[in-house]
NULO-397189 format. One line per field, with one value per residue (C-alpha): residue in one letter; z, x, y. Coordinates in Angstrom, 3 decimals, decimal comma. Layout:
N
torza: A / ...
Z: Z / ...
X: X / ...
Y: Y / ...
This chain:
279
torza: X / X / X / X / X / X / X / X / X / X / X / X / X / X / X / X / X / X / X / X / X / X / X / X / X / X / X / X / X / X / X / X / X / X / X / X / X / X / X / X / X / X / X / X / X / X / X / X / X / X / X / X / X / X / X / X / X / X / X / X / X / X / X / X / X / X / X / X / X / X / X / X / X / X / X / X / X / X / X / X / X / X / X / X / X / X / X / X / X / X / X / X / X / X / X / X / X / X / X / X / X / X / X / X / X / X / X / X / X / X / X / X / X / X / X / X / X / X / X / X / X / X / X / X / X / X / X / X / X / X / X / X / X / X / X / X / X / X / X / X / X / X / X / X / X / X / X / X / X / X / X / X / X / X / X / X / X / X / X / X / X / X / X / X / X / X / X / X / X / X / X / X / X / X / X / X / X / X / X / X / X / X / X / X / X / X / X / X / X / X / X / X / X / X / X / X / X / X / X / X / X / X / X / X / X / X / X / X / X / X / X / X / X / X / X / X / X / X / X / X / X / X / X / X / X / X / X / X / X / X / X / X / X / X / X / X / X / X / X / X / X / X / X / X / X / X / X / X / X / X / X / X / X / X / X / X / X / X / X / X / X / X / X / X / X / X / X / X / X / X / X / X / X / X / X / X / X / X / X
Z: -42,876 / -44,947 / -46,581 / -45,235 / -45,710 / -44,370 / -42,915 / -43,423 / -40,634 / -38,990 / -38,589 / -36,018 / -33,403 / -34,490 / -32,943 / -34,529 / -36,645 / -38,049 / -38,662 / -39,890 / -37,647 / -34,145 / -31,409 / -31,896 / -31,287 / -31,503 / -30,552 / -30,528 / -27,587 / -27,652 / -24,155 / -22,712 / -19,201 / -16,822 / -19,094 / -18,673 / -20,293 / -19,129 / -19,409 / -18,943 / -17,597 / -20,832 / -21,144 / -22,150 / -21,200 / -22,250 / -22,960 / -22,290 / -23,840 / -23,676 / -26,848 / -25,573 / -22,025 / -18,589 / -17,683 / -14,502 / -14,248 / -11,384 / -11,423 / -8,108 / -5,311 / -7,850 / -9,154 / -11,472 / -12,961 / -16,028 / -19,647 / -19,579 / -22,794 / -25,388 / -28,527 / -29,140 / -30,398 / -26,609 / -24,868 / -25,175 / -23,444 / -20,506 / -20,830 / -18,128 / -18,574 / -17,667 / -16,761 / -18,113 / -16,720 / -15,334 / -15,276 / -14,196 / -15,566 / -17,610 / -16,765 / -18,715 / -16,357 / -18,927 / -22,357 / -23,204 / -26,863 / -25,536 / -27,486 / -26,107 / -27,138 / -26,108 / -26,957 / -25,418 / -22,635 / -20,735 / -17,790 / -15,713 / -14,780 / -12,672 / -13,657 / -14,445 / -14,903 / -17,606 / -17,512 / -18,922 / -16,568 / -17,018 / -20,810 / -22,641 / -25,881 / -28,643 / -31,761 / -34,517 / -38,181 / -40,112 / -42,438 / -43,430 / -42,235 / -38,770 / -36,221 / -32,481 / -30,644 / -26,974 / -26,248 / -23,855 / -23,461 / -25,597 / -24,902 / -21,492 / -20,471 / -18,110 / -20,157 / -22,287 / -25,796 / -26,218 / -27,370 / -27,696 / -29,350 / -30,133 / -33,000 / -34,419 / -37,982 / -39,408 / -42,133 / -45,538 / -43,269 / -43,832 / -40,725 / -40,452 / -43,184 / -44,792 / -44,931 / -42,548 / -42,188 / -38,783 / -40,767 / -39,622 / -36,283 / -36,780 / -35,744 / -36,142 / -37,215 / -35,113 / -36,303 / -35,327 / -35,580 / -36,028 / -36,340 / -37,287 / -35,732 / -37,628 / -36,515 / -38,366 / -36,894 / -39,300 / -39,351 / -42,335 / -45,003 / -43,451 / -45,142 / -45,225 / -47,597 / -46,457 / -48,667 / -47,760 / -49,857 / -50,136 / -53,297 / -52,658 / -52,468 / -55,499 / -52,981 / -53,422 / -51,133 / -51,395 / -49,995 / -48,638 / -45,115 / -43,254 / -39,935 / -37,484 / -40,180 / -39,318 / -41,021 / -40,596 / -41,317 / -40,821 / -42,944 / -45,824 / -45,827 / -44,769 / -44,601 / -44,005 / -44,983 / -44,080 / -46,462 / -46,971 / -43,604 / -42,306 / -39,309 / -38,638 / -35,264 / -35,371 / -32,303 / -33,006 / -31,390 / -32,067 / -30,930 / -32,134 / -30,968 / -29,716 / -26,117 / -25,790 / -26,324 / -29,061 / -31,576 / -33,896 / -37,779 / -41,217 / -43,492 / -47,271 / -47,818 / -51,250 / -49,049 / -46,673 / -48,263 / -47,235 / -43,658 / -43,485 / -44,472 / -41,529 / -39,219 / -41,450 / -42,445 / -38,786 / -36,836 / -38,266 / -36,496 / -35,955 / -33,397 / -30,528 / -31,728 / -28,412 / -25,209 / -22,279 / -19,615 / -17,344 / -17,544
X: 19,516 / 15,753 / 15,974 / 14,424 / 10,496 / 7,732 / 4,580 / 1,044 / -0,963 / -2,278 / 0,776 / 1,517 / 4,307 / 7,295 / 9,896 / 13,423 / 12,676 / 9,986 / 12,381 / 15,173 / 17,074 / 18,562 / 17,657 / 14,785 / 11,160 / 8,393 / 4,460 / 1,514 / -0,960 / -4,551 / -6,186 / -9,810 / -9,936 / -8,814 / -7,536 / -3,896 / -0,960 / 1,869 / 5,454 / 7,169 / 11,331 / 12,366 / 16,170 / 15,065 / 15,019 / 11,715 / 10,550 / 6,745 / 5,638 / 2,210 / 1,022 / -2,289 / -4,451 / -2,332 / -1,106 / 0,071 / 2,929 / 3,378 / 7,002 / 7,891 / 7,671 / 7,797 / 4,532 / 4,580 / 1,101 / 2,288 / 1,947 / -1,850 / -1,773 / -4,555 / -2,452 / 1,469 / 0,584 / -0,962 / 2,360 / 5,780 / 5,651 / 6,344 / 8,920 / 8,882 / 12,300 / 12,195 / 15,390 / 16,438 / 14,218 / 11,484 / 8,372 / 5,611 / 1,833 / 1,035 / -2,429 / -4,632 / -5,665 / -7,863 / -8,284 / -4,447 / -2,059 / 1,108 / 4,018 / 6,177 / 9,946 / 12,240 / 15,794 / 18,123 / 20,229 / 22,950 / 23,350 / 20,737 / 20,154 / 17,751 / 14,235 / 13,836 / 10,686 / 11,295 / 8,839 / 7,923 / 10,427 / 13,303 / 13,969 / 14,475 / 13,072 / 15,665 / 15,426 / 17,186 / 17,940 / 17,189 / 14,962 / 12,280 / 14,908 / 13,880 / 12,322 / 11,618 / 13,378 / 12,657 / 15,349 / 13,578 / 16,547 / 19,432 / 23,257 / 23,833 / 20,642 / 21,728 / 20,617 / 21,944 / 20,822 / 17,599 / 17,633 / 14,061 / 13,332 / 10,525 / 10,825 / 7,976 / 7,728 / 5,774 / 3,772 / 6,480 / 8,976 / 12,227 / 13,050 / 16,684 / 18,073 / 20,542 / 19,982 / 21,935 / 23,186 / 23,755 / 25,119 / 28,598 / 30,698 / 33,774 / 34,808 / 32,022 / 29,344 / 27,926 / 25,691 / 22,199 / 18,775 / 15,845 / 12,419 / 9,842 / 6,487 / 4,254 / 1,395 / 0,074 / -1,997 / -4,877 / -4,764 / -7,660 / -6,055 / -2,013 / 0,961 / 4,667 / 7,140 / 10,012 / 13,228 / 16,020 / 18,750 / 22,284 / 23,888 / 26,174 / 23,459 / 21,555 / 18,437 / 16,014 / 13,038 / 10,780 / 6,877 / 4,190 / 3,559 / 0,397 / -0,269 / -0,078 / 2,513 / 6,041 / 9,090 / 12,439 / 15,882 / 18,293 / 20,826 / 20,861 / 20,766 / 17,183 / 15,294 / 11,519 / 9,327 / 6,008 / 3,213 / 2,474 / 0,005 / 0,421 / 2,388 / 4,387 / 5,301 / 7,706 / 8,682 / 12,113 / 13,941 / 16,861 / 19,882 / 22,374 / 25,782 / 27,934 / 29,002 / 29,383 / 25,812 / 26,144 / 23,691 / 26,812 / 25,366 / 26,792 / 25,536 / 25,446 / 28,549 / 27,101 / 24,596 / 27,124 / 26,767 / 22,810 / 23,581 / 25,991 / 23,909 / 20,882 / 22,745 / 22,116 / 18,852 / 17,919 / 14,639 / 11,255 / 9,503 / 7,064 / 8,717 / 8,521 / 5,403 / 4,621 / 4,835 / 6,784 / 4,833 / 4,170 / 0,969
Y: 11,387 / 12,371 / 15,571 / 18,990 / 18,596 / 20,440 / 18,738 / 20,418 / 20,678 / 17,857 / 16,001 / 13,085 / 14,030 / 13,699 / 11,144 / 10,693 / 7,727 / 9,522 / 12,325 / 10,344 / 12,247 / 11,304 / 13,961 / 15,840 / 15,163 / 17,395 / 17,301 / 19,830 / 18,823 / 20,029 / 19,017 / 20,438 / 21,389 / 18,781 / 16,484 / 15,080 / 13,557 / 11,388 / 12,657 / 9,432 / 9,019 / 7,453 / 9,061 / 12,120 / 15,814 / 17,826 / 21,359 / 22,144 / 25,782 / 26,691 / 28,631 / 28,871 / 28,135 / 27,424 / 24,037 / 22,370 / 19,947 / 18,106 / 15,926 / 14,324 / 16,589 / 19,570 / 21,270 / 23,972 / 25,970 / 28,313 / 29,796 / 31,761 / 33,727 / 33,244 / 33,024 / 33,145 / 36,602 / 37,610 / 37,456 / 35,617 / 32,136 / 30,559 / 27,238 / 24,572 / 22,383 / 19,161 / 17,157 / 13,705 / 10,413 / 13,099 / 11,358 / 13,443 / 14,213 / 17,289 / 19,002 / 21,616 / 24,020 / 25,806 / 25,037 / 24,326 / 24,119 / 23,209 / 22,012 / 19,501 / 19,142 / 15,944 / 15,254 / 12,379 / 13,357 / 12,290 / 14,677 / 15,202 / 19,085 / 21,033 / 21,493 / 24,793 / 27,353 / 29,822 / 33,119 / 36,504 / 37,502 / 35,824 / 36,780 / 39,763 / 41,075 / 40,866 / 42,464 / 41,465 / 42,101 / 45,201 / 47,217 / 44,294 / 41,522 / 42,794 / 40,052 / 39,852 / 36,920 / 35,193 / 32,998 / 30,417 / 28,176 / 29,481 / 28,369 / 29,075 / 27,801 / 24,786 / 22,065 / 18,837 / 19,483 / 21,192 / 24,826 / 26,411 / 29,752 / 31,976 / 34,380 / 36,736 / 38,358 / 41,313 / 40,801 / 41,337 / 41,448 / 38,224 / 36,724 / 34,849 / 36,373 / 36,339 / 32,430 / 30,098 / 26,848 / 24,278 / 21,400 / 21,007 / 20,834 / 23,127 / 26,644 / 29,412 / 26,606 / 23,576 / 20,720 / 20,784 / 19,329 / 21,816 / 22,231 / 25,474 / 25,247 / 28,100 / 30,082 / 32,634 / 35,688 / 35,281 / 31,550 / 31,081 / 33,145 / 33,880 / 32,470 / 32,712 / 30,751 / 28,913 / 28,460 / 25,189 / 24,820 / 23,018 / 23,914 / 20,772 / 18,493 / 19,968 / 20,428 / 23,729 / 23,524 / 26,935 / 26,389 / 28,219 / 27,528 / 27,766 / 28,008 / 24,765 / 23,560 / 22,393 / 22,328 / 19,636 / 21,217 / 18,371 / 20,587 / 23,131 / 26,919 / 28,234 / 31,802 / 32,395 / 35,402 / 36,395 / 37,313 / 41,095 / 42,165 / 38,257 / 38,932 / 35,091 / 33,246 / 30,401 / 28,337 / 27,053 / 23,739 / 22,912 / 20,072 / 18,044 / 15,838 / 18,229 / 18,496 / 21,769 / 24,174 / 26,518 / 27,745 / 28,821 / 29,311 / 29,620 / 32,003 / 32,028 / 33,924 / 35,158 / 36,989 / 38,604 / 42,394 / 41,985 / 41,484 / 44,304 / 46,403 / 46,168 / 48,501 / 51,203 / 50,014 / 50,057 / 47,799 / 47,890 / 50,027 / 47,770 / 45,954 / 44,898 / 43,100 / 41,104 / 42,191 / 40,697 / 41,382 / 38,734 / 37,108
């Protein structure tokens, strides 16, 4: 399995052997107006989130027209699921961003619509470890493997911290593929760094990050924070081998007294930073 590694952006989509991974693949779509794109049934389920523009997805008799905000900082996003072998045809109703995530399946589940509506704001953390999560398709989400996740950061602010780990399948940690898709709200001059590290491997990855850039996590330990006034959005998908959904994490136990301590420290008061207003 490669090592964690982030690619700047401008980077192909990414399919498992370009990962070096086996479940996760990952694509940015830019389309004008009118213009389409084939989803094809190839043993795969799928996760379509707009991050800018409306699209229109039309999959047998099924037809779906969602998403609408201008940026991932307008509004949290919409997430059409897509069940394995669904072939359909992908449309940009306006202008339309859309990420597309795939993972191989083996049960084949309802196609699902995921909106404004149907999630809540979370916030989590504390002090300037505080974040704002939308859970598109966490754990109970009927699905095989995917699990999609929003998560926004103000500017100074950590997000996922203390640093955790989805390397290993055992109690109270389960082994997962994952990728960070960045977007930063002042995309010409924001920033964040991202630290990955395994202290058994001897691996210490800590980079700046720049918005449209995306970041593999196959294992290790990893924490992001966003630069002073550069408020950060990351779209995170994860999935891995293990029959049962869970997004159970391991964090660095060296860190534990920081983690204890964000009740007391209590949410930014910043937060929420996005609205969940429907669209």
């Amino acid at each position: 399995m490669s090592e964690p590694k982030i690619l700047t952006r401008g980077w192909d989509p990414i399919t498992p052997a370009d990962a070096g991974w086996t479940f996760v693949s990952f694509a940015v779509h830019t389309l004008a107006a009118g213009q389409s794109l084939d989803l094809p049934a190839d043993g795969q389920e799928r996760a379509l989130v707009p991050l800018a523009g409306t699209a229109s997805v039309t999959a047998g008799e099924q037809q779906w027209k969602f998403g609408g905000r201008d940026s991932v900082f307008d509004g949290v996003g919409h997430c059409l699921y897509l069940p394995l072998d669904s072939a359909g045809v992908l449309t940009a109703v306006t202008d339309l961003e859309i990420a597309v995530a795939a993972s191989p399946a083996t049960t084949r589940y309802d196609a699902v619509l995921v909106t404004p509506d149907d999630t809540e704001i979370e916030l989590r953390g504390g002090g300037n470890a505080s974040r704002q999560v939308n859970s598109l398709m966490p754990p109970a989400f009927r699905a095989d493997r995917l699990h999609v996740i929003e998560v926004w950061t103000p500017g100074g602010n950590w997000s996922s911290y203390p640093p955790h780990k989805h390397e290993h399948d055992h109690d109270g940690e389960s082994e997962l593929e994952e990728t960070y898709y960045y977007r930063l709200r002042d995309p010409e001059n924001g920033w964040a760094l991202q630290r990955v590290y395994s202290p058994e491997r001897g691996f210490d990855l800590a980079q700046r990050v720049g918005d449209g850039d995306l970041l593999l996590i196959p294992w290790g330990y990893h924490t992001t924070v966003a630069a002073h006034g550069q408020d950060l959005y990351y779209l995170n998908v994860l999935a891995g081998p293990a029959p049962k959904r869970t997004l159970q994490a391991f964090q660095d136990p060296s860190l534990k007294a920081a983690q204890d301590a964000w009740p007391a420290a209590g949410i930014d008061d910043r937060l929420p930073m996005i609205s969940n207003d429907p669209r």
